[in-house]
N, C-alpha and C positions, 0 to 999 in steps of 0.2 A: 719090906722092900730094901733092896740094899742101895751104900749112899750112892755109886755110882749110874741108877737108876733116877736116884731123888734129884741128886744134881743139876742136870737136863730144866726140872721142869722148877726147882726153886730157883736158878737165874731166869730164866722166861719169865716168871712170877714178879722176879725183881724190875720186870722189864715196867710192869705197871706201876712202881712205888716211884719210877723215875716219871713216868708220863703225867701222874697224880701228883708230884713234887712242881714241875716245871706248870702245871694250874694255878697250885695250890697259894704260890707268893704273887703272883698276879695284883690280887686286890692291892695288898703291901706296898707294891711298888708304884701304882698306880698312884697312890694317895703323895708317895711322896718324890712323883715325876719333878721335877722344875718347871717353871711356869712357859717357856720357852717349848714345853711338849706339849703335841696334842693327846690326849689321854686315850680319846675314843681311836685317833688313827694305830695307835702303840696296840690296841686290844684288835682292830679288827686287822692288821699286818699278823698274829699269829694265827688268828683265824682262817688267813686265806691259804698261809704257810699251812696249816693243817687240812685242809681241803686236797691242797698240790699235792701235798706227800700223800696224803688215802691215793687219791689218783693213781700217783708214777708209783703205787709199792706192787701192785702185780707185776711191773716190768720189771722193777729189781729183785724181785721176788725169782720171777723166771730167768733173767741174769745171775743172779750172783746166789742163790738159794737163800731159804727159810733166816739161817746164822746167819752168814754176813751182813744179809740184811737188817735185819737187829744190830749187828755191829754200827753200820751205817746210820741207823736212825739213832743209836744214842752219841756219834760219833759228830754229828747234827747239832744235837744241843751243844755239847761239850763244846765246840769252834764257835757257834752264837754267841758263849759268854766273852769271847775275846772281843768283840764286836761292839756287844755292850760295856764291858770295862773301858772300853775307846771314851766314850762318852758322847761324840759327837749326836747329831741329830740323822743323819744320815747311817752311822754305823750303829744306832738302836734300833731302826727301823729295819734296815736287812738283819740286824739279831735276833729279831721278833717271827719276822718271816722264817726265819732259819732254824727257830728253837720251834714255832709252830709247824713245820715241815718236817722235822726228825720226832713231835711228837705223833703227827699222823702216820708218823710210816709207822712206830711200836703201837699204836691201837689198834691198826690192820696186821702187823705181820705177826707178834706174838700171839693172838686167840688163833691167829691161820698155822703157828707153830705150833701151838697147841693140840689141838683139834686133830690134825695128823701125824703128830707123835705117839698121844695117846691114847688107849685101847678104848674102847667103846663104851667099857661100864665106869673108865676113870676121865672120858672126855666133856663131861657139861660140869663136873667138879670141878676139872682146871683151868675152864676157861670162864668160872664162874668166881674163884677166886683170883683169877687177872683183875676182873672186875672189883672185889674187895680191896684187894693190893693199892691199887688206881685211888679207891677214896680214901684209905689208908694213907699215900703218899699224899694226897688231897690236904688231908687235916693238916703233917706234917708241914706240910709247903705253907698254910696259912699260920702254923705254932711259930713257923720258922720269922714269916713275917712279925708277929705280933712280940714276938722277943727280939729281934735284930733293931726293930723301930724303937722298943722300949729301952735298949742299950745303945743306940747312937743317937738318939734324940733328933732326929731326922736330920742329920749329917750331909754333904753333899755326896760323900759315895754311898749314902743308904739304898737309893734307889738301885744303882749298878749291881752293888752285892747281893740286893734280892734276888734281881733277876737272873744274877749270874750264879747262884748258888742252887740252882739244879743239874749243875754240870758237874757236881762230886758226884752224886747219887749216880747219873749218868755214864761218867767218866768210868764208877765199879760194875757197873753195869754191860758198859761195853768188853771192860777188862773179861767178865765174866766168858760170856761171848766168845772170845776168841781163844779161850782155857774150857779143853772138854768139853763140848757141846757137840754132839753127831748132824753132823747135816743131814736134813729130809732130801731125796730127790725122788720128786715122783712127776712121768712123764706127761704132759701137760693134756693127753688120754684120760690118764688115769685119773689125774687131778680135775677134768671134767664130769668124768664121770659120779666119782668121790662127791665132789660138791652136786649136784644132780641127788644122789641119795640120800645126802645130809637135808638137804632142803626138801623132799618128797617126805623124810621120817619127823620132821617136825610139822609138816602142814597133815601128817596122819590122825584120823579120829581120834586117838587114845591121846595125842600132844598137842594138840590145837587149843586147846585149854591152858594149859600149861606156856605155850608160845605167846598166846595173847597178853597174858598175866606179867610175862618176862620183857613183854616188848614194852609196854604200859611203865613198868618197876624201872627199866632202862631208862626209858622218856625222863621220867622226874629226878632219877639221880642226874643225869646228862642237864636237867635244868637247874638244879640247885646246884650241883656241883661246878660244873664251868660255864653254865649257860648266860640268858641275860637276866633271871631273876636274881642270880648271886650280884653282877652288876653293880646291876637297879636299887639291890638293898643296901649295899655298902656307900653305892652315890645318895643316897636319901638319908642315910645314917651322917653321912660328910653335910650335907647341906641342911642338916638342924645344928654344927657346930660340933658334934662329936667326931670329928676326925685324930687318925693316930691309932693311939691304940681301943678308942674305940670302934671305930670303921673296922679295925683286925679281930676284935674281939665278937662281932655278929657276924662275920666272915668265918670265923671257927665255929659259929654255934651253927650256920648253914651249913658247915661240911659234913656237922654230928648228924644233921637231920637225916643226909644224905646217906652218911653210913648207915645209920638206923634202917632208914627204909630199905637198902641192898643187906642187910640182916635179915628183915624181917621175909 
C-alpha cells in the first residue's frame, strides 16, 4: 500500500494514542491534586465532558465533516491545558470538562472515520486498532505519570503538568489533521443507509458470536482502563499508605491487564 494511502489511517490511529494519553495520567494527577480539590468532582467533570462530546459529535460530524472534526476534538484538549496550567479551581474544573469533551468527540468520530474510509475487508482491523492505539496511549499516560511524579517529587506544578501533558500528543495530532487527510462526505442518505447495513451485518448469524465476544472484551477494557475499577484500585492502593509512585505503579499494571485482554 502506498504511503499516501497509509497516511489517512495512521493519523486517525494516532487519534487514539491521544484519547488513551489524556486517561492514561488521570490517576497521577489525582493523587497529587492539592488539598483544596475535590478529587472525585475533577474525575466526574471529564466524565460528563465526554458524555457531551459523544452527543454533539453527530452534529459536528454533519457540520464540519469526518476531518475537521477530529481537528476539533483534539483542538479541545489542546486549549483545556491552558486552563489547567491557570491553576485556579474554577479554570481545572472547565479544563476537565473540556479535555473530557474533545476526548468524546475522537472516540466517536475516528472509528466513524474509520469505518467509512475504509474498504470492507480492511474495516474491523482499523477500527480495532484505534482501539489498541487507545490503551497503548493508556499505559503511556499512566508511564507518563509515574516518571513525572518520580522526578518532581510532587511539586506544586505536578499536578498541572500531568494533566496538561496530553495536549503534545494532541496538539500532533490535530497538526496531523489538518496536513493530507481527505475528507469523507457522504450524504446523510447514504450515511443512514450505510450504518442500517453495518449494524444488520454484525447482528447476522455467522457474526453474532463474534459481536457478543467483542462487546463483552469492550466492556472490561473500558473498566480497567478508564473505568471505576481503575479508580477504586489506585484509591485503595492510596489509603493502605502507598501513595506516589506506588498508587502509579498498580495504575500501570491495570493498563497492562487491559492491553493484554484487547490482545488476546
Amino acid at each position: 500500500m502506498s504511503i499516501a494511502r497509509q497516511y489517512p489511517i495512521a493519523v486517525a490511529e494516532f487519534g487514539g494514542l491521544s484519547c488513551g494519553m489524556t486517561c492514561g495520567v488521570v490517576a497521577a494527577a489525582i493523587a497529587a491534586l492539592p488539598g483544596w480539590a475535590d478529587a472525585s468532582l475533577v474525575i466526574a467533570l471529564c466524565t460528563a465532558g465526554m458524555m457531551a462530546g459523544s452527543v454533539l459529535v453527530g452534529i459536528l460530524a454533519d457540520a464540519f465533516g469526518r476531518v475537521r472534526t477530529m481537528t476539533i476534538g483534539a483542538g479541545a484538549i489542546v486549549l483545556s491545558s491552558a486552563f489547567v496550567l491557570y491553576g485556579s479551581w474554577g479554570s481545572l474544573l472547565s479544563g476537565r470538562f473540556l479535555q473530557g469533551a474533545g476526548v468524546g468527540v475522537l472516540f466517536a468520530v475516528v472509528p466513524m472515520y474509520l469505518s467509512e474510509g475504509l474498504s470492507e475487508d480492511r474495516r474491523k482491523g482499523g477500527v480495532a486498532l484505534f482501539q489498541l492505539f487507545s490503551l497503548i496511549g493508556t499505559i503511556c499516560g499512566a508511564l507518563v505519570g509515574l516518571l513525572l511524579t518520580a522526578g518532581l517529587r510532587g511539586g506544586p506544578w505536578l499536578w498541572r503538568i500531568l494533566l496538561a501533558a496530553p495536549a503534545v500528543v494532541a496538539l500532533l495530532f490535530g497538526a496531523g489533521t489538518l496536513i493530507g487527510l481527505t475528507p469523507i462526505d457522504r450524504g446523510r442518505t447514504e450515511r443512514t443507509k450505510w450504518g442500517l447495513h453495518v449494524f444488520k451485518e454484525l447482528l447476522s448469524k455467522e457474526n453474532r458470536r463474534s459481536f457478543v465476544v467483542a462487546v463483552a472484551v469492550a466492556a472490561l477494557v473500558s473498566a480497567l482502563a478508564a473505568g471505576p475499577i481503575r479508580n477504586l484500585a489506585v484509591r485503595m492502593v492510596q489509603d493502605i499508605g502507598l501513595k506516589g509512585l506506588g498508587s502509579n505503579g498498580v495504575d500501570v499494571a491495570i493498563q497492562s491487564v487491559a492491553l493484554i485482554a484487547t490482545l488476546v
